[in-house]
C-alpha positions as a printed Julia matrix, in Angstrom:
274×3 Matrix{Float64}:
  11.88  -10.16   2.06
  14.19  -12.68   1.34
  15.23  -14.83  -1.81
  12.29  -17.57  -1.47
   9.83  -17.56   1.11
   8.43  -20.82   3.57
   5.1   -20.47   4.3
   2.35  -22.24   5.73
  -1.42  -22.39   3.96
  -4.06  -22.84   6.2
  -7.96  -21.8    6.81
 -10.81  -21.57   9.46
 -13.57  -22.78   7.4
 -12.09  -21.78   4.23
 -10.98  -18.32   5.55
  -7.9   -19.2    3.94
  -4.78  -17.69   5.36
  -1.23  -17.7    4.5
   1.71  -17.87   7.63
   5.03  -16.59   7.54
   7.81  -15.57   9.96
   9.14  -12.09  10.25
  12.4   -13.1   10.44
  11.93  -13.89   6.34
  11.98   -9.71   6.39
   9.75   -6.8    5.64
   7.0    -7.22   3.27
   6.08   -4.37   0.63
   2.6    -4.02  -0.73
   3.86   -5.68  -4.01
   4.92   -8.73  -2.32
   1.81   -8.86  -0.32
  -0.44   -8.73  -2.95
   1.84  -11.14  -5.2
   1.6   -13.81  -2.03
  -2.37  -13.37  -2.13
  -2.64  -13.5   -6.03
  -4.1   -16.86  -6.85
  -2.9   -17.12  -9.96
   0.65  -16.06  -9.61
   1.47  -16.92  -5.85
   0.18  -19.02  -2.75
  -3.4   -17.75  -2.69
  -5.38  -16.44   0.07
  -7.81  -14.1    1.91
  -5.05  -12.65   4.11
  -1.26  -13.01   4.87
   0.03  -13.56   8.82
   3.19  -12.55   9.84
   4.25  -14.33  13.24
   6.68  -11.88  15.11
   8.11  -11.32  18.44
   6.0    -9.98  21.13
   5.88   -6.68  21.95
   3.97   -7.04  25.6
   5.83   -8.82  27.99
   2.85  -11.29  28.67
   2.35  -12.5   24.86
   3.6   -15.68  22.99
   3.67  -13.77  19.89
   2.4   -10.91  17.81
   0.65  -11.66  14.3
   0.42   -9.09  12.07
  -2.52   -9.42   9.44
  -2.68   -8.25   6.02
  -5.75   -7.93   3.58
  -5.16   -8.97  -0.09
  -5.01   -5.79  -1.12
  -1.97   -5.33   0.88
  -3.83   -2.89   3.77
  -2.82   -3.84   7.24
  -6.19   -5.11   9.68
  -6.56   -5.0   13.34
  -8.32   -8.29  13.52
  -8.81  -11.94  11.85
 -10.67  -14.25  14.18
 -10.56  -17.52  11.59
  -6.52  -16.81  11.05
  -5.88  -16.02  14.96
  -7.09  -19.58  15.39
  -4.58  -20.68  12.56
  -1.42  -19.05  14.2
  -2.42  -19.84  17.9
  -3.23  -23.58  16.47
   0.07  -24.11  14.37
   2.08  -22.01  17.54
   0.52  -24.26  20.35
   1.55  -27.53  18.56
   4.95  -26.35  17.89
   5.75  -25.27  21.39
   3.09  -28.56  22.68
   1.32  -25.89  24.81
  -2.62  -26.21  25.13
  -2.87  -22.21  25.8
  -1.09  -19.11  24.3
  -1.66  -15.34  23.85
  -1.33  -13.59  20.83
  -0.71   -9.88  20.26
  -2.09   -7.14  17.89
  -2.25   -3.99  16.97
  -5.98   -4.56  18.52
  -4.63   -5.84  21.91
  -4.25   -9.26  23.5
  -6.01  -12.61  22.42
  -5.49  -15.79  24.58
  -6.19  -18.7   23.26
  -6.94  -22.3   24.09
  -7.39  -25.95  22.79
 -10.84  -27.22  22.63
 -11.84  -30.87  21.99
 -11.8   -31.86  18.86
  -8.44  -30.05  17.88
 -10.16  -26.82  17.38
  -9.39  -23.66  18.94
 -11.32  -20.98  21.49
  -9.96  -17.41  20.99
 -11.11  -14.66  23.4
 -11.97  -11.69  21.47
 -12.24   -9.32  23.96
 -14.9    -6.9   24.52
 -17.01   -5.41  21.72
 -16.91   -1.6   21.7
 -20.23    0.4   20.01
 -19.3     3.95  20.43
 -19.54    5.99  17.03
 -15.63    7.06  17.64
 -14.87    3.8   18.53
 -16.23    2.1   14.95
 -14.69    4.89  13.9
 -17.66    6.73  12.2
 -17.18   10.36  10.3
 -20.11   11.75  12.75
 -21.78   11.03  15.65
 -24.64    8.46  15.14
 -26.3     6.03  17.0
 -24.56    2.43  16.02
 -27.71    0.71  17.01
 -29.72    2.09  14.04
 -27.07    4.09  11.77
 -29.43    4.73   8.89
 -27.13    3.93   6.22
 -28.84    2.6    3.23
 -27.8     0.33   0.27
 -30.51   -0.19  -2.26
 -33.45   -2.27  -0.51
 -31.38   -2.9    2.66
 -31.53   -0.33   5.82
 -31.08    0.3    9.09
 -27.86   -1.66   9.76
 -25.59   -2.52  13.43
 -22.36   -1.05  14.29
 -19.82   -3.13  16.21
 -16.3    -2.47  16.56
 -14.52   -6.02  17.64
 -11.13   -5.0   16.71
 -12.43   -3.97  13.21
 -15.12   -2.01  12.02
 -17.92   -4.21  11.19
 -21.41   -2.81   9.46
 -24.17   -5.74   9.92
 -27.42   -5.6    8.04
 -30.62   -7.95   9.32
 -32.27   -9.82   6.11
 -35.42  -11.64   5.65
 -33.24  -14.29   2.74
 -29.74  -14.01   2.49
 -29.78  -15.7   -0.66
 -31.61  -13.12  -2.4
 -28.82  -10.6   -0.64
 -26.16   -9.36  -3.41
 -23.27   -9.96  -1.23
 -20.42   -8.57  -4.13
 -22.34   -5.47  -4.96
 -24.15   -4.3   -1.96
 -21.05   -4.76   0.05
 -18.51   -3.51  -2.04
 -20.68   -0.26  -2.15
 -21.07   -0.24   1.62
 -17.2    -0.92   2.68
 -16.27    2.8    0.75
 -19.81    4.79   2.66
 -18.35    8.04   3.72
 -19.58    7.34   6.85
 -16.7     4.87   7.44
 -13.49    6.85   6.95
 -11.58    3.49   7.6
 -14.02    1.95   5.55
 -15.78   -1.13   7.39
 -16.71   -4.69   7.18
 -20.27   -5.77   5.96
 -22.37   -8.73   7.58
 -25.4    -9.83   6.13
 -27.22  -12.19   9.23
 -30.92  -13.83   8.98
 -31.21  -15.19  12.43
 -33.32  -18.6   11.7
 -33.45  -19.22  15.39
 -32.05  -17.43  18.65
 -29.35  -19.73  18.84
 -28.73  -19.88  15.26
 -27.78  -16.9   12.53
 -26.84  -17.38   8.55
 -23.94  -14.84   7.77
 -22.41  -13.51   4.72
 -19.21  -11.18   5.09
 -17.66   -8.99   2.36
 -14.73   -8.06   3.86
 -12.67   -5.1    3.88
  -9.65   -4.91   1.64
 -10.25   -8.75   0.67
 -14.37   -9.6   -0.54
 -16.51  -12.22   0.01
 -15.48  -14.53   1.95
 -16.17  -18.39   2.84
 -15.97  -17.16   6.64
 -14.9   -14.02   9.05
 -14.24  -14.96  12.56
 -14.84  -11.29  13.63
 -17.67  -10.66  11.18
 -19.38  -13.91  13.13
 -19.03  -12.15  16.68
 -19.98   -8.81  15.05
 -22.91  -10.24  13.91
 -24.18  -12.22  17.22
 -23.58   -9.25  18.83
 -25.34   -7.33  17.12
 -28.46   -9.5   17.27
 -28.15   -9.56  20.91
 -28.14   -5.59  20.93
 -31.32   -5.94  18.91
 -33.3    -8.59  20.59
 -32.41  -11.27  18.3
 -30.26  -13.71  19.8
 -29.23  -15.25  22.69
 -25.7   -14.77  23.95
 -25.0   -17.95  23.24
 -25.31  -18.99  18.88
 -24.18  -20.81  16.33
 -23.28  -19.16  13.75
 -23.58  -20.84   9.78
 -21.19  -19.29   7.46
 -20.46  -20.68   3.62
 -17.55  -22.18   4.77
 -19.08  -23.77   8.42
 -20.17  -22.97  11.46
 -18.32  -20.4   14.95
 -19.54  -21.38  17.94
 -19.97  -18.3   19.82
 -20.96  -16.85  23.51
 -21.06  -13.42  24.8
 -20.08  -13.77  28.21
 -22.94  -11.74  30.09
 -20.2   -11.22  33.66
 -17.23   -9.18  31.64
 -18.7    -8.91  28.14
 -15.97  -11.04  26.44
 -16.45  -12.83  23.4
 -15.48  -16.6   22.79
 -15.25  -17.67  19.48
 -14.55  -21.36  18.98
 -13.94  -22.93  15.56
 -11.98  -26.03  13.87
  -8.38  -25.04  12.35
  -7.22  -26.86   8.81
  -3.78  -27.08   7.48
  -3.75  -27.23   3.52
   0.12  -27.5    2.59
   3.5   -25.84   3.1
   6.19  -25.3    0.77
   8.45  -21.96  -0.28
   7.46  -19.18  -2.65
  10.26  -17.96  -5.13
   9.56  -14.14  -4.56
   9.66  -11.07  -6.65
């Protein structure tokens, strides 16, 4: 990349992100991880990288990268901090975004927050991807007292246990064991959920390639989805992460997912690089 890098720190609920344009140039996994380091650069959960579209009927493409410096498919907090900071810029009110997952449109909501269609949640054991066939409803993966967990693929792999008290849950340890199963050969996503009401579901989310995190945007939908599937939930929930609450419906008439949250800027400035 080049010399010194602008950026842009932002977060959905303190799913903090970092935005960049790819015209600043390529980005090794050293810089990556440098960018993400709180110590020594910016800080954050994952880096964005706002390119030119690809399909002909997209605003933009956003490339997502963990901390670690692995690539992901999907960030529903950031997607809301690109479409958010791209929609001002260009005074739109809608846009679609691109990934490697597929297309995302997106909308201003009152408020200043942001609606991003997810798209349709996929449960086939290929899909996830699992290493064998299994049923996702009940994939009988265990980690220590915790069992019987959901599959959901929402343009990540997502694992999502049920729990009686999430704050007896060992987030750090449970799902840093679960992320590297050898049932995930992409390794996964892990959402803890107690649903305190139909409408209403406490989440935790160790995510891959990053940790725990104050909120995941894709973890949330994986989650109400996945209490739906179960007979938990309505298709309609709020959902209470450390960091806030996703307002979330599963659209019964195409199966899409909205996911509608608040967007915060933090700063901008320019990174001297490597």
């Amino acid at each position: 990349m080049t010399k010194n890098l602008s950026f842009r720190k932002m977060h959905g609920l303190g799913n903090d992100v970092v935005v960049v344009r790819a015209a600043q140039g390529t980005f090794s996994l050293q810089d990556i991880r440098h960018i993400a380091d709180r110590r020594h650069g910016v800080g954050c959960d994952q880096l964005l990288v706002m390119e030119a579209p690809q399909a002909g009927n997209a605003d933009l493409f956003m490339r997502i990268y963990n901390a670690d410096g692995s690539e992901a498919q999907a960030c529903g907090n950031g997607t809301r901090c690109v479409a958010h900071l791209w929609m001002t810029e260009n005074n739109r009110d809608h846009c679609t975004i691109e990934t490697v997952s597929g297309l995302l449109a997106c909308r201003m909501v009152d408020g200043g927050g942001v609606e991003v269609d997810m798209g349709v949640p996929r449960f086939g054991w290929q899909d996830i991807p699992l290493a064998e066939e299994r049923d996702t409803l009940h994939l009988g993966v265990m980690s220590g007292s915790l069992t019987d967990p959901v599959a959901v693929n929402v343009g990540n792999p997502h694992t999502v246990f049920f729990v009686d008290d999430i704050e007896q849950v060992d987030v750090e340890g449970l799902g840093r064991q679960v992320e590297q199963h050898v049932l995930f050969p992409e390794r996964t996503n892990v959402g803890f959920a107690q649903v305190l009401a139909p409408e209403k579901i406490r989440l935790r989310v160790w995510e891959r390639g990053t940790g725990v995190t104050q909120a995941c945007g894709s973890g949330a939908c994986a989650a109400m989805v996945a209490a739906v599937r179960r007979g938990l939930s309505s298709h309609k929930a709020e959902v209470l992460l450390d960091g806030g609450s996703l307002f979330l419906q599963w659209r019964r008439e195409d199966e899409h997912i909205l996911m509608t949250g608040s967007v915060s800027y933090v700063f901008q400035g320019e990174l001297e690089c490597l």
